[in-house]
C-alpha positions as CSV (number, residue, x, y, z in Angstrom):
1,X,-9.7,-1.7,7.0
2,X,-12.0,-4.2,5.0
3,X,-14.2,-3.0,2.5
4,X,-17.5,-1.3,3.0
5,X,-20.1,-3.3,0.6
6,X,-21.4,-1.6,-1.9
7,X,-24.3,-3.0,-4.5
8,X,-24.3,-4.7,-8.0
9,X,-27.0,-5.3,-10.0
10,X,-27.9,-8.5,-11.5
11,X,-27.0,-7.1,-14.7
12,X,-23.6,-6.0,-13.9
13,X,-22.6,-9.8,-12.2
14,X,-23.3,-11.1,-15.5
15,X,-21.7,-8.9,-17.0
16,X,-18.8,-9.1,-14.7
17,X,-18.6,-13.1,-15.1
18,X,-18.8,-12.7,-18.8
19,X,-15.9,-10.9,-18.8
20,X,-14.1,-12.9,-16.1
21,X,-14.9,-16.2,-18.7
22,X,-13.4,-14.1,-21.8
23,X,-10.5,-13.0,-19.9
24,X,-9.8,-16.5,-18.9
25,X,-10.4,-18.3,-22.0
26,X,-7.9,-15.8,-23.5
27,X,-5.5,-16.4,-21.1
28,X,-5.5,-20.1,-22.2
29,X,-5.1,-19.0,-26.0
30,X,-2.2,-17.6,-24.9
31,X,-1.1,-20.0,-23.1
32,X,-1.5,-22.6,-26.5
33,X,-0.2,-19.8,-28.8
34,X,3.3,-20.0,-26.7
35,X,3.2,-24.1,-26.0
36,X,3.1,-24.3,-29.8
37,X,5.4,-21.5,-30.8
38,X,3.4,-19.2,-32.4
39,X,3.6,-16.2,-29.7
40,X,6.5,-13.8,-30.2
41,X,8.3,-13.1,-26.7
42,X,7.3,-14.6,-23.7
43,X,4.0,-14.9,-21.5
44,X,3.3,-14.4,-17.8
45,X,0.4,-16.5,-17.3
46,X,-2.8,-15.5,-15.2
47,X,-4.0,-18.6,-14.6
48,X,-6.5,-18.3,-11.3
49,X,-5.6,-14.6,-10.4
50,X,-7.6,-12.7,-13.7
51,X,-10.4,-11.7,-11.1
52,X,-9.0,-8.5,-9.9
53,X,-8.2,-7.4,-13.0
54,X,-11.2,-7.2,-14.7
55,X,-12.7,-5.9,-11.5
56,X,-10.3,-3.0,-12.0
57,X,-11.4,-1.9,-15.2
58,X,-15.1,-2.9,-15.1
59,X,-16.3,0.9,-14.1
60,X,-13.8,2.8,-15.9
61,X,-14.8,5.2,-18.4
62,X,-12.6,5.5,-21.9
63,X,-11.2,9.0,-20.5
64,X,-10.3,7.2,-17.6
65,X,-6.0,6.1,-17.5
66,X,-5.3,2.7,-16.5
67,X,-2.0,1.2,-15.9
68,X,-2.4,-2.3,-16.1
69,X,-0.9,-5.1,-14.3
70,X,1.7,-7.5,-16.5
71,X,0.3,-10.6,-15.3
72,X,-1.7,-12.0,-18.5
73,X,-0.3,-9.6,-20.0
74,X,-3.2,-7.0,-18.7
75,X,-5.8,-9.0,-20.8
76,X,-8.3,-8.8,-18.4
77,X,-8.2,-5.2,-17.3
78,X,-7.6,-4.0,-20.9
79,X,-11.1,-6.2,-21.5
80,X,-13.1,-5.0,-19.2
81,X,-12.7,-1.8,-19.8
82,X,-13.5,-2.4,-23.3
83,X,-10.6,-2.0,-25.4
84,X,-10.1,-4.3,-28.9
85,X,-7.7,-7.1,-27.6
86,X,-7.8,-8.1,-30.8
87,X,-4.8,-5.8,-31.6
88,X,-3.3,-6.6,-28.4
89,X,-3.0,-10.3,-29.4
90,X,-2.0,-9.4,-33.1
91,X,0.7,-7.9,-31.2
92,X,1.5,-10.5,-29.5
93,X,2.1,-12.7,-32.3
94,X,4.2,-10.4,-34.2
95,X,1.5,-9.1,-37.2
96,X,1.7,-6.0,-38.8
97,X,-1.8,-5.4,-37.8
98,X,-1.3,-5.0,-34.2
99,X,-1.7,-2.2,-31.9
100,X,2.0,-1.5,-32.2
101,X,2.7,-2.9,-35.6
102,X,4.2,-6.0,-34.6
103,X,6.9,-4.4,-33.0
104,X,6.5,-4.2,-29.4
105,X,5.1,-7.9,-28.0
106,X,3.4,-6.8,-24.4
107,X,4.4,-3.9,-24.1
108,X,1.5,-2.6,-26.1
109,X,0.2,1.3,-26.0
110,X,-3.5,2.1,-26.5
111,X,-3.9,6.0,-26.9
112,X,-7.7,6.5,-27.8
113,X,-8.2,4.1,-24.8
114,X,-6.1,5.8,-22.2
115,X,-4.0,3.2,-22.1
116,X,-0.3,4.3,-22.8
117,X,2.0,1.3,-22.5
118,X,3.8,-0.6,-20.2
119,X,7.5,-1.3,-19.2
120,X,9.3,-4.1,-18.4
121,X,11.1,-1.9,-15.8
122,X,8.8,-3.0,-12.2
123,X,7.6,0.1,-10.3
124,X,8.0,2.2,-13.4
125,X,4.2,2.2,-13.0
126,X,4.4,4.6,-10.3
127,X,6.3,8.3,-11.3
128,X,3.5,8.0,-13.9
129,X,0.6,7.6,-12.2
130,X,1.2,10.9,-10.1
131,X,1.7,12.7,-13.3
132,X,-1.3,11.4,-14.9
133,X,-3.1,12.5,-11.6
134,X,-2.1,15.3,-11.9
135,X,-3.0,16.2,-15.4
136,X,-6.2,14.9,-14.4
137,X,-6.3,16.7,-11.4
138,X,-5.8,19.6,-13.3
139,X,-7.7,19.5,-16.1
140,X,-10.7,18.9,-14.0
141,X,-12.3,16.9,-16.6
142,X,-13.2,14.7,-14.0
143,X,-10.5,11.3,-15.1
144,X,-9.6,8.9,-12.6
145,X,-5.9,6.5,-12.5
146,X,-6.9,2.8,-12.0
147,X,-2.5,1.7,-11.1
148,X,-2.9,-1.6,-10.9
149,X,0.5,-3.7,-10.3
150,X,1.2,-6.6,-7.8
151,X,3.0,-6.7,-4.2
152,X,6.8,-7.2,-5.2
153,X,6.5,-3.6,-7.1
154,X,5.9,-2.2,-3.7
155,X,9.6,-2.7,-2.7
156,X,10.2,0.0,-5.3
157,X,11.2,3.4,-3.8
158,X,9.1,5.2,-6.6
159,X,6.0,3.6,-4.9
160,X,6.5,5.3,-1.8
161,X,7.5,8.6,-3.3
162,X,4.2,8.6,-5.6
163,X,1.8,7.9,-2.4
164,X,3.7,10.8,-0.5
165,X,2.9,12.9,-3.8
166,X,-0.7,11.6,-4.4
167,X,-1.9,11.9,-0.6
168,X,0.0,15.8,-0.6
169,X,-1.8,17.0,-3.9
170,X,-4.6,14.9,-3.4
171,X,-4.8,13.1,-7.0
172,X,-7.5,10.8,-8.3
173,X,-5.0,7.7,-8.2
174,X,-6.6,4.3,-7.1
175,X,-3.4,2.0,-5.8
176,X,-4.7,-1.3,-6.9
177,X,-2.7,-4.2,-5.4
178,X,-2.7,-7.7,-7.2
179,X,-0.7,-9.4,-4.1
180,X,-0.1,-12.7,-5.3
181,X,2.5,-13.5,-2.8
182,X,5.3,-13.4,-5.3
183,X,7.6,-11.0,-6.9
184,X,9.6,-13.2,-9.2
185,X,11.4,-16.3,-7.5
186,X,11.2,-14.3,-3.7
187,X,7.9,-15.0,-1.5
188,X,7.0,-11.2,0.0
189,X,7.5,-13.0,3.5
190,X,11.0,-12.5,2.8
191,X,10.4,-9.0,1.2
192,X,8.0,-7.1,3.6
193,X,8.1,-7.5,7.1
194,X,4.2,-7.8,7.7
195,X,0.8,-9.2,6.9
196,X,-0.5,-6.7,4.5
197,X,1.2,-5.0,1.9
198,X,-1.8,-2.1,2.3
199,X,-0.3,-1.0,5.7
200,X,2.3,0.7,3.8
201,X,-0.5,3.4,2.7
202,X,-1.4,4.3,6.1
203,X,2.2,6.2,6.7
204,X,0.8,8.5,3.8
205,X,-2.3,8.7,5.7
206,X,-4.1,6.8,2.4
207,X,-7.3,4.8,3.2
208,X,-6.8,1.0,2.2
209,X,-9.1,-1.6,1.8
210,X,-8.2,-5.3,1.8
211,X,-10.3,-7.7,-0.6
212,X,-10.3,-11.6,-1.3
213,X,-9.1,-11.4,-5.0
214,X,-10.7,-14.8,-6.1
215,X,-14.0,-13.0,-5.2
216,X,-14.7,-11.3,-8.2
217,X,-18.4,-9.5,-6.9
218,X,-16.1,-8.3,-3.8
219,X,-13.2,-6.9,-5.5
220,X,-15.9,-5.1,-8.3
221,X,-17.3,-3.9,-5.1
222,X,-14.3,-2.3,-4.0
223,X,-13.5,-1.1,-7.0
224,X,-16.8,0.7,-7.2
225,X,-16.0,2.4,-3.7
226,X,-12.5,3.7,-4.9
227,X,-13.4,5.3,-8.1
228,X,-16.1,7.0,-6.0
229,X,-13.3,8.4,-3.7
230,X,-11.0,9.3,-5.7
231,X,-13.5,10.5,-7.8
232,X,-15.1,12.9,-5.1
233,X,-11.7,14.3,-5.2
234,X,-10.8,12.9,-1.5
235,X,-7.3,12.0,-2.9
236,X,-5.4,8.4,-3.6
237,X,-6.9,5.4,-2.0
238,X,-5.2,1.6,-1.7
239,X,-6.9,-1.7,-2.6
240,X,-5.0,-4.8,-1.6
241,X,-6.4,-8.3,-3.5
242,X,-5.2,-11.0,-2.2
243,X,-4.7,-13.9,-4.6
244,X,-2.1,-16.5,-5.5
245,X,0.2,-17.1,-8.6
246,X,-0.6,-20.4,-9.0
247,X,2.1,-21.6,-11.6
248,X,5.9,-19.9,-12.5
249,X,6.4,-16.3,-13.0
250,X,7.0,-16.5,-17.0
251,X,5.9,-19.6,-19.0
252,X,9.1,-22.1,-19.2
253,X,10.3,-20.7,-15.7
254,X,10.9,-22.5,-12.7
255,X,8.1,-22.3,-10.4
256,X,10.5,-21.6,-7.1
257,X,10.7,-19.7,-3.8
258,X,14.5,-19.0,-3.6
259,X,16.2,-22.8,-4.6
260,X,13.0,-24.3,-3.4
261,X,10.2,-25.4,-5.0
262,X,6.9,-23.9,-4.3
263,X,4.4,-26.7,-2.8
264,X,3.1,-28.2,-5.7
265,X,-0.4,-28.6,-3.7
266,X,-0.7,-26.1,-2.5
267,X,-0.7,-24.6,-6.2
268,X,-3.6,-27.4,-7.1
269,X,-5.5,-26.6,-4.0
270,X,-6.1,-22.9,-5.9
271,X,-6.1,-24.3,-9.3
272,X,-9.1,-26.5,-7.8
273,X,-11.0,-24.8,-5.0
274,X,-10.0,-21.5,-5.5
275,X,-11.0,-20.3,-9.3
276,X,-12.6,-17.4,-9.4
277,X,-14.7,-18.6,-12.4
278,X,-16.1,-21.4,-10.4
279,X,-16.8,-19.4,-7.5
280,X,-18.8,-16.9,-9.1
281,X,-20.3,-19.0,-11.4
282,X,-21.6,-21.4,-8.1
283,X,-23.3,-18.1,-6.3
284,X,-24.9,-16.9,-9.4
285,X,-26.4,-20.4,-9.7
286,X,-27.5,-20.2,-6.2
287,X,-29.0,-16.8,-6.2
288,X,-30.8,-18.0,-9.2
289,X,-29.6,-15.3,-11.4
290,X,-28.2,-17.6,-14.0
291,X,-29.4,-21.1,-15.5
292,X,-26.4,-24.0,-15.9
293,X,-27.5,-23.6,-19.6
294,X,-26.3,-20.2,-19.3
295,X,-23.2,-20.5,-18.0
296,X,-22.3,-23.1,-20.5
297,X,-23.4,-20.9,-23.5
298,X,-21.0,-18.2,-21.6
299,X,-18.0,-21.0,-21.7
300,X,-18.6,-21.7,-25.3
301,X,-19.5,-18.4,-26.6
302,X,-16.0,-17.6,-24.9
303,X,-13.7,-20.2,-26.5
304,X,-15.4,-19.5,-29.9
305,X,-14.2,-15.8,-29.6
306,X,-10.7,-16.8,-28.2
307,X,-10.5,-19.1,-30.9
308,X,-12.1,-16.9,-33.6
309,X,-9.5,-14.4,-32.7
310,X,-6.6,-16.3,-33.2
311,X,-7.5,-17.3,-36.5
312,X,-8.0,-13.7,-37.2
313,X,-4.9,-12.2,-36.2
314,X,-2.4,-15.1,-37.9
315,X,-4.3,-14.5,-41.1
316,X,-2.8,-10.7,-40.7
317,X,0.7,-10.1,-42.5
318,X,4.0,-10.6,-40.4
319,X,5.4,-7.5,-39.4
320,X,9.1,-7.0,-41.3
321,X,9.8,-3.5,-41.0
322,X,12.5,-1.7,-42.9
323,X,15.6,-0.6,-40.6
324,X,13.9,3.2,-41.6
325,X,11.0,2.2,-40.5
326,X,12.2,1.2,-37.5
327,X,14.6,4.0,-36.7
328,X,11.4,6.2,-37.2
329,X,10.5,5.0,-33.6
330,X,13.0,5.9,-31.7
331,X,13.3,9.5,-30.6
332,X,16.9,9.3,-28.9
């Protein structure tokens, strides 16, 4: 079913652009910090699809576990729900100061922000959301799980097998679906045999609600709605956002659909008329809640943090850890 509208305030559009700029802006840091090889690893670039993301963690609390998507590297939901990117990206460029010690490149881990790493391993996401639901289930503390991943994951068996155990022991697990359309080089037209990915949560009798993901008020909205449900201990619910990876999987990739090429305009047609920056940046304008000053001290206030970052993190030592300090990490 679509999604029932709920309210924003003014305050919390602003807010929710603000964040949406920041995100973005970062994402292009990124993006430079690769082109000019100063990132360590590689980079999956968000590009036009950051708006679900910070939707996602925009009404989580700290207690709150989120299991972010990989695209941008989670930048956006991991900012929105207020944790210090700045480790993240000292991370990323492989400083001593990062929120891994240099070590571990996106597959960061944020403990005090119930945020516990990530894995290269797609749909790994899922076995761990049902037992974080059901810690938090159990400890009654009142903790929500925002699993955010995109449609491709859903072709993982564990995603099936963690709705069957989420709608059976009723856990505060909110699905959220970033379905760009791609897993990889294969188009999900050739992976799921239907319309909407969010049909697959109706066999485990899960409500679903399908939002435009380049509408960033509509997918906070939703987002709103689920933690409420979940929250009201009704059991899992499933968001579907549908969006578009505008550009190649992994920066350097090729930007295919099988052995073909992906239609280069229809890729600019997003890029163009569907950024979810513009879009919400145009209706707060209308609606008069903004000024165009505004929104261009947002855009600059934005770069001058992304860039402020950078300069903070490369001034941070490289990480060279001993081989005994790097056998200290590993448990098996």
């Amino acid at each position: 079913m679509n999604a029932t509208t709920t309210t924003l305030t003014n305050a919390q559009r602003i807010e929710l652009f603000r964040t949406l700029v920041r995100a973005m802006a970062l994402d292009r840091l990124m993006m430079h910090l690769i082109r000019t090889g100063r990132l360590v690893g590689f980079y999956h670039e968000g590009g036009v699809a950051l708006a679900p993301g910070v939707a996602a963690g925009f009404f989580l609390t700290r207690e709150d576990i989120l299991l972010p998507h990989y695209r941008a590297h989670g930048l956006a939901h991991m900012l929105s729900k207020r944790v210090d990117v700045k480790l993240y990206i000292a991370e990323h460029l492989g400083r001593s100061g990062g929120c891994c010690q240099g070590r571990s490149s996106f597959h960061a881990s944020f403990p005090a922000d119930h945020v516990f790493g990530s894995s290269g391993n797609i749909g790994s996401n899922f076995p761990l959301s049902v037992g974080y639901g059901f810690a938090a289930k159990r400890k009654g503390l009142g903790q929500s799980v925002m699993n955010c991943s995109g449609d491709g994951s859903y072709g993982s068996g564990r995603s099936h097998e963690a709705m069957l155990m989420c709608a059976n022991w009723k856990l505060p697990v909110v699905f959220w679906c970033e379905a760009n359309g791609m897993a990889q080089h294969s188009s999900m037209k050739q992976l799921f045999p239907g319309p909407n990915i969010s049909a697959l949560a109706g066999g485990f009798g899960i409500p679903a609600h399908i939002v435009d993901g380049q509408d960033l008020f509509a997918c906070a909205e939703v987002a709103q709605l689920a933690l409420a449900h979940v929250r009201a201990g009704r059991g899992p619910i499933f968001v579907e956002c549908r969006t578009l990876r505008a550009q190649e999987h992994s920066v350097g990739g090729l930007n295919n659909e099988g052995i073909t090429p992906r239609d280069p305009a229809l890729m600019r047609c997003w890029r163009e008329q569907r950024d979810p920056e513009r879009l919400a940046g145009a209706r707060l304008l209308e609606a008069g809640v903004l000024k165009e000053s505004e929104l261009s001290e947002l855009h600059t206030a934005a770069d001058r943090e992304a860039e402020a970052l950078a300069a903070a993190c490369e001034a941070l030592p490289k990480a060279l850890p001993s081989i005994d300090e790097l056998q200290s990490g590993v448990y098996s």
